[in-house]
Residue frames as a rotation matrix with the C-alpha (Angstrom) as fourth column:
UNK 1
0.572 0.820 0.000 0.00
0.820 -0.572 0.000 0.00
0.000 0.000 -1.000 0.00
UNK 2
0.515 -0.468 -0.718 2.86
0.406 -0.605 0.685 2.09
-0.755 -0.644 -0.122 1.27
UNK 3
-0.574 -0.627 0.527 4.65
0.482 0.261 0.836 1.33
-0.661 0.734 0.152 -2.44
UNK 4
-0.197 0.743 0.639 1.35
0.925 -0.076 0.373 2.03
0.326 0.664 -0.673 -4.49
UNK 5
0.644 -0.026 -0.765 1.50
0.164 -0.971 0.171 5.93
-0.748 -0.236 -0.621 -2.59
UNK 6
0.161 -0.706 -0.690 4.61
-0.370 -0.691 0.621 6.67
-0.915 0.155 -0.372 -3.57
UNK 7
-0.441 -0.226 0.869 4.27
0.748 0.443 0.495 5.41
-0.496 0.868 -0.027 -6.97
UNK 8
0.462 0.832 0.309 1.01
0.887 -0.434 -0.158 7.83
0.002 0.347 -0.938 -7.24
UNK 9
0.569 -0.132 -0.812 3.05
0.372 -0.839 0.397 10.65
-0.733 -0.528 -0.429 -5.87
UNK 10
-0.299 -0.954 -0.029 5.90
0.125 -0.069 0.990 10.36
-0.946 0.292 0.140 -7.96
UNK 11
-0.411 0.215 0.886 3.53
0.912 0.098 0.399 10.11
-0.002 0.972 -0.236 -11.16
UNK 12
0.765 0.642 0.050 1.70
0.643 -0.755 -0.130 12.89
-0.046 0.131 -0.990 -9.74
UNK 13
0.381 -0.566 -0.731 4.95
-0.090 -0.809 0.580 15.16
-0.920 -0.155 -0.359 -9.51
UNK 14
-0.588 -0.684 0.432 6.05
0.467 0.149 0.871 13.87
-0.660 0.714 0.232 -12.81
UNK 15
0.208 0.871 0.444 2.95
0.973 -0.231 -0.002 15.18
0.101 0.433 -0.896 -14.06
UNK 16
0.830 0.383 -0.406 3.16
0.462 -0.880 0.115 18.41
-0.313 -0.283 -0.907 -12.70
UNK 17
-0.042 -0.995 -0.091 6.58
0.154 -0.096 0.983 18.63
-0.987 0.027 0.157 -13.82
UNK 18
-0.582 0.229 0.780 5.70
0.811 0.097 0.577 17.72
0.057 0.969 -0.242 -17.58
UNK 19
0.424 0.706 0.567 2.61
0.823 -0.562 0.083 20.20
0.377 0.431 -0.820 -17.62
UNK 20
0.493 -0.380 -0.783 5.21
0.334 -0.748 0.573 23.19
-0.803 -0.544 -0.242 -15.57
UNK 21
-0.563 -0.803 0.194 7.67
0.543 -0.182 0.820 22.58
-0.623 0.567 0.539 -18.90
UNK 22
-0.217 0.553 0.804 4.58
0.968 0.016 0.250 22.65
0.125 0.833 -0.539 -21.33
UNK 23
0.221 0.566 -0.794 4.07
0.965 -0.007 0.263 26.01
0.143 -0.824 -0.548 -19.66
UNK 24
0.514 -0.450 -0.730 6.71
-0.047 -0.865 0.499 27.81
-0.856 -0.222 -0.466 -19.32
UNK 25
-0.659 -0.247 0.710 7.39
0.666 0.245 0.704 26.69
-0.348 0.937 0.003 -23.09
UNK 26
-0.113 0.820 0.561 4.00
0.949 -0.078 0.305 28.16
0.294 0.567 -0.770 -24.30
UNK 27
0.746 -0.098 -0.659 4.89
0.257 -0.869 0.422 31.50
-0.614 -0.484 -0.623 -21.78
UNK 28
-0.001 -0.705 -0.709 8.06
0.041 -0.709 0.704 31.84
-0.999 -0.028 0.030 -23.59
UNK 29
-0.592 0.066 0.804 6.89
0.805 0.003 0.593 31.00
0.036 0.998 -0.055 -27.26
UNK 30
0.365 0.804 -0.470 4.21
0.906 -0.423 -0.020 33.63
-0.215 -0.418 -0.883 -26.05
UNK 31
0.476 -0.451 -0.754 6.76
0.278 -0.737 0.616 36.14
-0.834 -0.503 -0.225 -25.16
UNK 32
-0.611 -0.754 0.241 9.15
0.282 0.076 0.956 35.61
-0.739 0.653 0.166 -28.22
UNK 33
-0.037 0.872 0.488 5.75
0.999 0.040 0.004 35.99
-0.016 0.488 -0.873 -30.21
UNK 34
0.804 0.589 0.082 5.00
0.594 -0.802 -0.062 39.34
0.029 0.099 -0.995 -28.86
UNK 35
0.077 -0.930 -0.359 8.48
0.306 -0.321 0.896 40.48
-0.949 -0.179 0.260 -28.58
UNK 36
-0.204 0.563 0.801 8.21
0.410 0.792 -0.452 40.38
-0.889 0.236 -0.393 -32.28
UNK 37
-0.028 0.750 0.661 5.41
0.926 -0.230 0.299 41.99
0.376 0.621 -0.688 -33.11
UNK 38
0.970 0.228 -0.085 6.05
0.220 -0.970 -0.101 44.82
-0.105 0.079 -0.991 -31.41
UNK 39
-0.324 -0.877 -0.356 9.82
-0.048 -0.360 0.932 45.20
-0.945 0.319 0.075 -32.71
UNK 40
0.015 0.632 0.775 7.23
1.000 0.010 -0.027 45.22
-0.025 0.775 -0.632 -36.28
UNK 41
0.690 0.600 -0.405 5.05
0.699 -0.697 0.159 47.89
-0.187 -0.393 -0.900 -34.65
UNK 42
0.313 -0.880 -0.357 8.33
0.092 -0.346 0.934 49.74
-0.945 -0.325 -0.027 -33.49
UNK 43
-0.538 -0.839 0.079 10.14
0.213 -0.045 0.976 49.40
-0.816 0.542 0.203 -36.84
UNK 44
0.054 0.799 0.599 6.63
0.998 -0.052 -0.021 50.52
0.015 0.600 -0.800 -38.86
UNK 45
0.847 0.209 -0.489 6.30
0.373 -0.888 0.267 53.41
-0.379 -0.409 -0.830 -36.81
UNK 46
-0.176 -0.947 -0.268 9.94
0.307 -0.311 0.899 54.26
-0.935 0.076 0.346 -37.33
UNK 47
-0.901 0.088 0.426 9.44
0.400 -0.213 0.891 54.12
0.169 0.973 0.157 -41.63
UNK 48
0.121 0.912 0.392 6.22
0.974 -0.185 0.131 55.75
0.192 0.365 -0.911 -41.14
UNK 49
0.611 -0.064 -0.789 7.99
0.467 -0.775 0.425 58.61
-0.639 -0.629 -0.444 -39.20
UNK 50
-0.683 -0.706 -0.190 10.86
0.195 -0.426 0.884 59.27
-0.704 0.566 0.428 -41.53
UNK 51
-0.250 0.470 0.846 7.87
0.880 -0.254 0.401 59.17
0.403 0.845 -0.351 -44.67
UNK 52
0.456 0.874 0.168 6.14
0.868 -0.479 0.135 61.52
0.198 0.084 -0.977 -42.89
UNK 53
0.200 -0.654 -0.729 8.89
-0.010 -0.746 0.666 64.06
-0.980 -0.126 -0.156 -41.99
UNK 54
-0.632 -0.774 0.034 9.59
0.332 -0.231 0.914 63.75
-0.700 0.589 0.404 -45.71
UNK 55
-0.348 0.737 0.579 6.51
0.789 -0.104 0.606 64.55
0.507 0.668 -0.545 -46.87
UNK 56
0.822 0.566 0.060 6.16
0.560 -0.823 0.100 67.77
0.106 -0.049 -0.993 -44.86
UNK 57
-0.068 -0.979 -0.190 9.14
0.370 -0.201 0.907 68.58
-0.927 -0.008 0.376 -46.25
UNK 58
-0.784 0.178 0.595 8.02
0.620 0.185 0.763 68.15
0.026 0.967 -0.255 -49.21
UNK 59
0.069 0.979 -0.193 4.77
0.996 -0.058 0.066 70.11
0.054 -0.196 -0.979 -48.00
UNK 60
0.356 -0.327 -0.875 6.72
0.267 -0.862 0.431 73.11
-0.896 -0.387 -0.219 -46.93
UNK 61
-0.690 -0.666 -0.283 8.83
0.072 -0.452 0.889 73.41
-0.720 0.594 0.360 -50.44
UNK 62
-0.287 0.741 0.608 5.46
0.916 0.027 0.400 72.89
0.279 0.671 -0.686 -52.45
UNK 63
0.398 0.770 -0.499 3.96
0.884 -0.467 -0.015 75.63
-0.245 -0.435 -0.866 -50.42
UNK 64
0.130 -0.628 -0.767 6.82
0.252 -0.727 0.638 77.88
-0.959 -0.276 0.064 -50.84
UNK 65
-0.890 -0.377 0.258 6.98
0.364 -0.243 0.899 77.26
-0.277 0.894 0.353 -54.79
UNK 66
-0.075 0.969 0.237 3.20
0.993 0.052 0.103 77.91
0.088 0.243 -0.966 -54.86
UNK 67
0.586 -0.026 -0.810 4.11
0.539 -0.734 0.413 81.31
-0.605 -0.678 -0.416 -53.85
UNK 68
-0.656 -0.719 -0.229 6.91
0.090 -0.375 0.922 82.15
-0.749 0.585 0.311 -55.98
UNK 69
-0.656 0.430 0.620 4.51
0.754 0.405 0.516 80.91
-0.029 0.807 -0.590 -58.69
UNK 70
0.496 0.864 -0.084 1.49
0.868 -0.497 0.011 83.60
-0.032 -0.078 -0.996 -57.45
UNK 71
0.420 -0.095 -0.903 3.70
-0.058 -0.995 0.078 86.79
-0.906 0.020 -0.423 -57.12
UNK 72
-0.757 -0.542 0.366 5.55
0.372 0.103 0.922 85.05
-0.538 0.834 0.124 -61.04
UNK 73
-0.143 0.815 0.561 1.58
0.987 0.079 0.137 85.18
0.067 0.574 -0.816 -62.00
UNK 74
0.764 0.532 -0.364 0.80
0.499 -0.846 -0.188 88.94
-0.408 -0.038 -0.912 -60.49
UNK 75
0.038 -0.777 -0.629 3.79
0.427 -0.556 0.713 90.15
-0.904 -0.295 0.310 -61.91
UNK 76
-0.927 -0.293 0.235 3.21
0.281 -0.127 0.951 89.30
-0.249 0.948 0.200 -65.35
UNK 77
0.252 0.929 0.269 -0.63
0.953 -0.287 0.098 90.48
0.169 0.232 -0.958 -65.21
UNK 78
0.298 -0.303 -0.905 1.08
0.577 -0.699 0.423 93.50
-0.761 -0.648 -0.033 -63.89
UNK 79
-0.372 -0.911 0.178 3.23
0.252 0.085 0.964 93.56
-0.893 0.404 0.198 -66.46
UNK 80
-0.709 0.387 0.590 0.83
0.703 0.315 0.638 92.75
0.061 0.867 -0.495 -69.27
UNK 81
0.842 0.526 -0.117 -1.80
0.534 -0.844 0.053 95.95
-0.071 -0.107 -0.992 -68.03
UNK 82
0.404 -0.208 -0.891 0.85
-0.253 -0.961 0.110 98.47
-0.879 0.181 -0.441 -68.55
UNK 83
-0.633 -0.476 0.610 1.78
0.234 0.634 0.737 96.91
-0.738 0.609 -0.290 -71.59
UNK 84
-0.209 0.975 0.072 -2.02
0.971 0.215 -0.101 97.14
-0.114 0.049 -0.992 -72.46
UNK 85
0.562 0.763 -0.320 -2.42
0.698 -0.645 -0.312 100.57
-0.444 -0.048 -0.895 -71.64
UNK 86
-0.061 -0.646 -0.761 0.78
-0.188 -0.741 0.644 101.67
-0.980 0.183 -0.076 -73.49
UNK 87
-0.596 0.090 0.798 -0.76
0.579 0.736 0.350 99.98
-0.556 0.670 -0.491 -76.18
UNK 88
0.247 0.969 0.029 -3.96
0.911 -0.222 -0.348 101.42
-0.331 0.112 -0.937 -76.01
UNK 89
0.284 -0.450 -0.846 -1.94
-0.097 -0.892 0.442 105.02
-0.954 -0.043 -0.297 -75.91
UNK 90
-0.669 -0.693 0.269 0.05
0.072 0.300 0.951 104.03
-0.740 0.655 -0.150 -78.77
UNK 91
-0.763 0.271 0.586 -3.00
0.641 0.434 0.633 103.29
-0.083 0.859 -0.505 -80.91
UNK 92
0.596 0.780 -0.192 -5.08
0.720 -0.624 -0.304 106.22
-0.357 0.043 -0.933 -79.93
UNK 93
-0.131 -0.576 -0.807 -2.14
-0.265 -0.764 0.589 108.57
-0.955 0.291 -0.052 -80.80
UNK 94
-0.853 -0.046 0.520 -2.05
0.392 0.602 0.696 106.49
-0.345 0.797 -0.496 -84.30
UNK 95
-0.288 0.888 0.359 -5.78
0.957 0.274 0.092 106.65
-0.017 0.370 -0.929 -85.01
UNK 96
0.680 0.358 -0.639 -5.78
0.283 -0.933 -0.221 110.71
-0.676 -0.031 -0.736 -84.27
UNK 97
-0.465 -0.812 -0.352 -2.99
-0.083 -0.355 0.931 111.09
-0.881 0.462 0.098 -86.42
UNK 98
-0.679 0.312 0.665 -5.04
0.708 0.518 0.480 109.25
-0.195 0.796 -0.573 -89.21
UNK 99
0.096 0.995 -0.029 -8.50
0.990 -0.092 0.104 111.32
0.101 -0.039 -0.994 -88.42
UNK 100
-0.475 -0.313 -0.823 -6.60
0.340 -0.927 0.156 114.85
-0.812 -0.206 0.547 -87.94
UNK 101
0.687 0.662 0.301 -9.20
0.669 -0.413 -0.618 117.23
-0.284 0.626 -0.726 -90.13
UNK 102
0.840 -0.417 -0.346 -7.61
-0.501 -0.841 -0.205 119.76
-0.206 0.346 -0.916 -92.58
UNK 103
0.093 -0.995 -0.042 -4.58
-0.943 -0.101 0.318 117.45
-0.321 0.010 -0.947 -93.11
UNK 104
0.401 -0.064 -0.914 -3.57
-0.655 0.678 -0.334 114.68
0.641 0.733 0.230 -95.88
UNK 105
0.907 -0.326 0.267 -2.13
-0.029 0.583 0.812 111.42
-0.420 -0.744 0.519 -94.19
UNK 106
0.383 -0.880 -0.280 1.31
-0.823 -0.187 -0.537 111.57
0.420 0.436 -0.796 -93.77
UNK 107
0.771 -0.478 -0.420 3.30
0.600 0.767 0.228 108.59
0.213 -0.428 0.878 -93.42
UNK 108
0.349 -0.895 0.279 6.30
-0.864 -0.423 -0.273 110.83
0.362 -0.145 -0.921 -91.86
UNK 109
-0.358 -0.596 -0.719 8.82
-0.200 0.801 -0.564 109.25
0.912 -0.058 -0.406 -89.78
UNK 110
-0.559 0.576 0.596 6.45
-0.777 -0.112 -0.620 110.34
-0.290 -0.810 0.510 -85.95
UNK 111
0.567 0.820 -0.081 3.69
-0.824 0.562 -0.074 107.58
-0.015 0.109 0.994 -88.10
UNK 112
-0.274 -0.795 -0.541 6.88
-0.474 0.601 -0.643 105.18
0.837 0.080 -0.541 -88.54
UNK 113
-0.866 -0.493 0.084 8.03
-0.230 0.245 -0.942 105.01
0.443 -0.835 -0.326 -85.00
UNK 114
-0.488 0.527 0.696 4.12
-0.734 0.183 -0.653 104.44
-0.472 -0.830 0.298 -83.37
UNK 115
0.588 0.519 -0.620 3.34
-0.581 0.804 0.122 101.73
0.562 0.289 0.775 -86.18
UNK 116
-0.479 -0.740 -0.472 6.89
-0.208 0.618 -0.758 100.00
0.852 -0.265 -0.451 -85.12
UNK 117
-0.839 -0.386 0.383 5.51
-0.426 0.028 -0.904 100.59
0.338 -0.922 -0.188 -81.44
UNK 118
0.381 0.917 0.116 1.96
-0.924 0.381 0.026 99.42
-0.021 -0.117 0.993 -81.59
UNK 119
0.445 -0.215 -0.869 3.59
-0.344 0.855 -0.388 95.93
0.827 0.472 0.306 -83.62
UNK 120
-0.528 -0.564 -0.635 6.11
0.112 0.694 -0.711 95.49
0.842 -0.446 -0.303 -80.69
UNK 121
-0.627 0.404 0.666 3.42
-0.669 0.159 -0.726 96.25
-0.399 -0.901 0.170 -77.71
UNK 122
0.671 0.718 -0.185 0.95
-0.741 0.659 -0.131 93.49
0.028 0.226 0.974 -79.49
UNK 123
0.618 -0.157 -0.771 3.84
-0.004 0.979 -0.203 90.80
0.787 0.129 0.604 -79.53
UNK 124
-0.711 -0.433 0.555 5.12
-0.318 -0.505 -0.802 92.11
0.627 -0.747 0.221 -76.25
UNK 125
0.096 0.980 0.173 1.00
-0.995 0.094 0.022 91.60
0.005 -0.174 0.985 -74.94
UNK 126
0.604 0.096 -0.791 1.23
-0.506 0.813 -0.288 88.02
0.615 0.575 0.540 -77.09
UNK 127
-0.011 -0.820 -0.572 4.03
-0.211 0.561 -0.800 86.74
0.977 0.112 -0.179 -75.11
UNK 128
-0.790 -0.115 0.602 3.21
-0.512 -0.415 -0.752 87.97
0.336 -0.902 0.269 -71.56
UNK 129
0.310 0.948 -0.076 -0.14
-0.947 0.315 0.065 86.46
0.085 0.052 0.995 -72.14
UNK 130
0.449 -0.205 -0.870 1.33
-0.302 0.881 -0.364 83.12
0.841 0.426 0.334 -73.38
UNK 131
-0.711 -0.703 0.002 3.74
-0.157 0.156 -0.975 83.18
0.685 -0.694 -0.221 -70.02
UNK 132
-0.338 0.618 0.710 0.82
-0.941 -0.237 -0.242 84.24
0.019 -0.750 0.661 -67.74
UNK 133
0.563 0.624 -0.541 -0.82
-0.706 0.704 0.077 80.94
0.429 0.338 0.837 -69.12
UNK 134
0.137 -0.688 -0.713 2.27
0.114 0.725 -0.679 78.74
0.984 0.012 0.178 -68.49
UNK 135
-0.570 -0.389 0.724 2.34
-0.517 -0.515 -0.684 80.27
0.639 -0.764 0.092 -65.61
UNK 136
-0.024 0.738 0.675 -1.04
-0.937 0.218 -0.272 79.42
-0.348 -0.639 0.686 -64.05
UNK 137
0.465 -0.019 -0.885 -0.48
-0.544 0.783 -0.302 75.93
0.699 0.622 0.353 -65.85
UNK 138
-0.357 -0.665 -0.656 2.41
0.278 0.595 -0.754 75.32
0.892 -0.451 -0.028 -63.60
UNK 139
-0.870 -0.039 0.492 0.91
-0.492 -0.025 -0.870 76.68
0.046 -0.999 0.002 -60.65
UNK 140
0.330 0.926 -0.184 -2.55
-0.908 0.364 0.208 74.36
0.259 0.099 0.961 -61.35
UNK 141
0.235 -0.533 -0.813 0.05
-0.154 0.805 -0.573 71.37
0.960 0.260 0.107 -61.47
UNK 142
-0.654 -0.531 0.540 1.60
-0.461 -0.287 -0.840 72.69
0.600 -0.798 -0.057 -58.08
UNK 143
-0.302 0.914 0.271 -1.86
-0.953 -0.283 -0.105 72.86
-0.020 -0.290 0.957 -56.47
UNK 144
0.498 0.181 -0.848 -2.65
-0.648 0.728 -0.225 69.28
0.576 0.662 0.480 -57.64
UNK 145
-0.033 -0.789 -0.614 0.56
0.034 0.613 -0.789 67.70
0.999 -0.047 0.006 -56.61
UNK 146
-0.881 -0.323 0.347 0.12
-0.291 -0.209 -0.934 69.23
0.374 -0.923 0.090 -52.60
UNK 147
-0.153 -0.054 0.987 -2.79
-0.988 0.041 -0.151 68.25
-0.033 -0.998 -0.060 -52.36
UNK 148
0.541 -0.047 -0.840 -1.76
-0.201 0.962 -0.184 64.71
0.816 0.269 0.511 -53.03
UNK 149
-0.541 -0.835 -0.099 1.02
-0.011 0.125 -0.992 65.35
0.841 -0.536 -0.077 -50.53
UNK 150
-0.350 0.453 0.820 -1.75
-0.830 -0.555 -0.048 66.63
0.433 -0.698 0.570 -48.38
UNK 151
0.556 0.707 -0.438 -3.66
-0.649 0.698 0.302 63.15
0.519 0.117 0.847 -48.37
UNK 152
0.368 -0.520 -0.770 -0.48
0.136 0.850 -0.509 61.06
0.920 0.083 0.384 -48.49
UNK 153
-0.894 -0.437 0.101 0.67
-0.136 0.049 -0.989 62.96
0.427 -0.898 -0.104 -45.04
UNK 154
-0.068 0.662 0.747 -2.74
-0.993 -0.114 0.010 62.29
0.092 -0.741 0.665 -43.54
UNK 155
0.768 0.277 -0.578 -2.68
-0.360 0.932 -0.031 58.92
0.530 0.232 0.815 -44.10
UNK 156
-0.429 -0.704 -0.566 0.70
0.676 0.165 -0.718 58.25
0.599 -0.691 0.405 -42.66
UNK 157
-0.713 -0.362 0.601 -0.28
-0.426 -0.458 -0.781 60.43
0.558 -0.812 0.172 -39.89
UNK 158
0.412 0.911 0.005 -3.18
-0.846 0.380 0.375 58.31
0.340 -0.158 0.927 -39.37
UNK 159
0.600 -0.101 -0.794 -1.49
-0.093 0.977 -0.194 55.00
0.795 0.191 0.577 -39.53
UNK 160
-0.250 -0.960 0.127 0.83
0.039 -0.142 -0.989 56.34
0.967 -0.243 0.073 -36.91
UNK 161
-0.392 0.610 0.689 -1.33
-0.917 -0.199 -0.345 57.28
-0.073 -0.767 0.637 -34.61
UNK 162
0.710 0.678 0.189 -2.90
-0.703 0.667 0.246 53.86
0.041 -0.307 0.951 -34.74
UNK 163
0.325 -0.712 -0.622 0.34
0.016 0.662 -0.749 52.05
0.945 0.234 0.227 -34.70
UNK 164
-0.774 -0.378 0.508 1.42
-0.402 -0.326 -0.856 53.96
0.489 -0.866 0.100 -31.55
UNK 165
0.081 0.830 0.551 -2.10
-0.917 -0.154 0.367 53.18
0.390 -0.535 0.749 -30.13
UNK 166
0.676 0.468 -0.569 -1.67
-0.477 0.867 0.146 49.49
0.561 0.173 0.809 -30.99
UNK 167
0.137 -0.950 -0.280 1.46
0.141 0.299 -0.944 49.36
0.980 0.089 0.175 -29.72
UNK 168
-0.444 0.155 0.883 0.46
-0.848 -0.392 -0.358 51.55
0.290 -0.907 0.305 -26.34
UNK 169
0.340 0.922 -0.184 -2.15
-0.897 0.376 0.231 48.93
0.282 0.087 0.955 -26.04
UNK 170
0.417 -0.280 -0.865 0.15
0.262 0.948 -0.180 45.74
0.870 -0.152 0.469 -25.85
UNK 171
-0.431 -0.616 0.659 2.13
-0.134 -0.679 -0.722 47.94
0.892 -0.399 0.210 -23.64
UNK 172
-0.237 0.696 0.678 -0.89
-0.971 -0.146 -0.189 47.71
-0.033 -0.703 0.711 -21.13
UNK 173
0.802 0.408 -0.437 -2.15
-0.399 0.910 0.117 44.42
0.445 0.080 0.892 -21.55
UNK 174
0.203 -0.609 -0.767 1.51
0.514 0.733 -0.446 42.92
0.833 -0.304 0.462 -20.81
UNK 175
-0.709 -0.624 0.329 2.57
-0.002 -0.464 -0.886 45.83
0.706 -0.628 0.328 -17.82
UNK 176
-0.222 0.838 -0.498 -0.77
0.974 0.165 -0.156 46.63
-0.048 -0.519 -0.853 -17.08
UNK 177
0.605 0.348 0.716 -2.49
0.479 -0.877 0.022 50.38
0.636 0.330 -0.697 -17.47
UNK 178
0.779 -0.052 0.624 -1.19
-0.239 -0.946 0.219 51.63
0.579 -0.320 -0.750 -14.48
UNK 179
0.690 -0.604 -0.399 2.10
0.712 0.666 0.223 51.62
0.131 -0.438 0.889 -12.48
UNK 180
0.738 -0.345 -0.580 5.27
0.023 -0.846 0.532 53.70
-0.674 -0.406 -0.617 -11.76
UNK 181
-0.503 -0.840 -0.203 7.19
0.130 -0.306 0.943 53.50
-0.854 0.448 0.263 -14.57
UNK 182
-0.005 0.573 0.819 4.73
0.983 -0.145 0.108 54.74
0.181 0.806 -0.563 -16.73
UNK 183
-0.649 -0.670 0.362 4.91
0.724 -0.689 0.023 57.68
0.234 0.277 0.932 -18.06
UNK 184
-0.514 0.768 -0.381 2.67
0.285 -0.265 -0.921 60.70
-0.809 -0.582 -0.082 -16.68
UNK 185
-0.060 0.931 -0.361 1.19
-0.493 -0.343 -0.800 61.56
-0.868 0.130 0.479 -20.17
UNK 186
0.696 0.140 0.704 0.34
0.316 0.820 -0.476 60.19
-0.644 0.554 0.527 -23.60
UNK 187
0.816 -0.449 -0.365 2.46
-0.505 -0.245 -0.828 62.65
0.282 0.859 -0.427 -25.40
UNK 188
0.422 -0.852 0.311 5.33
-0.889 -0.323 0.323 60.81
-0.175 -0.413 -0.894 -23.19
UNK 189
-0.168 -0.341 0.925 4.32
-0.090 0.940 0.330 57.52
-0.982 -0.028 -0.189 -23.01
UNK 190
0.984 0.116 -0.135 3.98
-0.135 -0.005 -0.991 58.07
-0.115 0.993 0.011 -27.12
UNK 191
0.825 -0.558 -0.083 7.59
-0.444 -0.551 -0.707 58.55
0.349 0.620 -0.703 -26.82
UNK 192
-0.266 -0.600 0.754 8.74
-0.725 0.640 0.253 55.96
-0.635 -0.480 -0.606 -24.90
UNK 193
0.285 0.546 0.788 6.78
-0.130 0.837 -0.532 53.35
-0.949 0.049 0.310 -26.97
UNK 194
0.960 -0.001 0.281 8.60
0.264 0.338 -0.903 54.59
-0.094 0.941 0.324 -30.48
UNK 195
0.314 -0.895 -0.315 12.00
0.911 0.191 0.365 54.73
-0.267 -0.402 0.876 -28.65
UNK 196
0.416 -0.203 0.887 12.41
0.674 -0.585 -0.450 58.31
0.610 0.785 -0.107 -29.73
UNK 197
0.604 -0.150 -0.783 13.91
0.575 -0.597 0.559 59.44
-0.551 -0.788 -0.275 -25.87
UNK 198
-0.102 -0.978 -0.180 17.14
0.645 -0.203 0.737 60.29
-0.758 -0.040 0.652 -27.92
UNK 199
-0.486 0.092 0.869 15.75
0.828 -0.271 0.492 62.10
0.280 0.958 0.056 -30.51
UNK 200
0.841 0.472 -0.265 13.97
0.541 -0.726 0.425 64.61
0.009 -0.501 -0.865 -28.02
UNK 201
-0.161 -0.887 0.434 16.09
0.207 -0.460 -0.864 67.48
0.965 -0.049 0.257 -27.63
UNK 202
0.226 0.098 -0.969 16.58
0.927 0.286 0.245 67.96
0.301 -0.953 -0.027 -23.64
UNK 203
0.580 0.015 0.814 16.42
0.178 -0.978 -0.108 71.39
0.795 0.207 -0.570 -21.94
């Protein structure tokens, strides 16, 4: 009887022994598992951060040629009204010369010089016009292209924010929500969670 215990015992510890390994196997395949996935998470976030720092880069020099582009556009409308109204001058002087009462048309050399100048303010006009176009062409393109950029950084700033979340999230589940080495807010414990301590500048 005494033999038939300590057989039971010994199976029963051999048990418990076998289902401790199975255990603390399935704890550390567990761990290694999530260890993982969030060095993923962690190494998303990271390439989602550099895209997005290069895309409001990219946001800032779009914005800045969009500008150049609007004072290139008011310059040559600028440009193209006194043009216009030295035109207009040009061809009323012309047209009174023609219509002067008491007096034969003269082609002198005064009717010369304001045909020459009418001809070169109309392809003077012609060109400025043609630029002005190209002009608003390339700034329609501009316009266009940012806000693609505009989308493409919301999206990555989206995806970030829900990486970080997902990532906060395991954070809690494996530490728990609350505790003392957590951080006191979210912008911090954002920044512990995409390793970025060293990238902070300190004050």
């Amino acid at each position: 009887m005494k033999q038939l215990a300590e057989n039971e015992l010994a199976d029963t510890y051999a048990i418990r022994e076998a289902l401790f390994v199975c255990r603390e196997k399935a704890r550390n395949m567990l761990a290694s598992q999530q260890e993982r996935a969030e060095h993923s998470i962690r190494k998303r976030i990271f390439e989602t951060q550099k895209a997005r720092n290069e895309l409001e880069w990219q946001q800032l020099k779009m914005k800045e040629e969009m500008q150049k582009a609007v004072c290139e556009i008011k310059t040559l409308e600028q440009a193209l009204r006194d043009k216009t109204d030295g035109l207009k001058l040009a061809e009323t002087r012309l047209e009174n010369r023609a219509q002067r009462s008491g007096m034969e048309l003269c082609l002198d050399e005064a009717h010369h010089q304001l045909c020459v100048e009418v001809h070169k303010l109309r392809e003077i006009r012609r060109r400025l016009s043609h630029k002005i176009d190209e002009a608003k062409t390339n700034y329609n393109m501009l316009e266009e292209h940012a806000q693609k950029i505009d989308v493409d950084l919301e999206n990555k700033q989206h995806s970030l924010m829900t990486d970080i979340r997902a990532l906060d999230l395991r954070q809690r589940l494996k530490g728990g929500e609350f505790g003392d080495a957590k951080p006191g807010t979210q912008t911090d414990r954002n920044i512990e969670l995409t390793k970025m301590e060293k990238e902070i500048p300190k004050n």
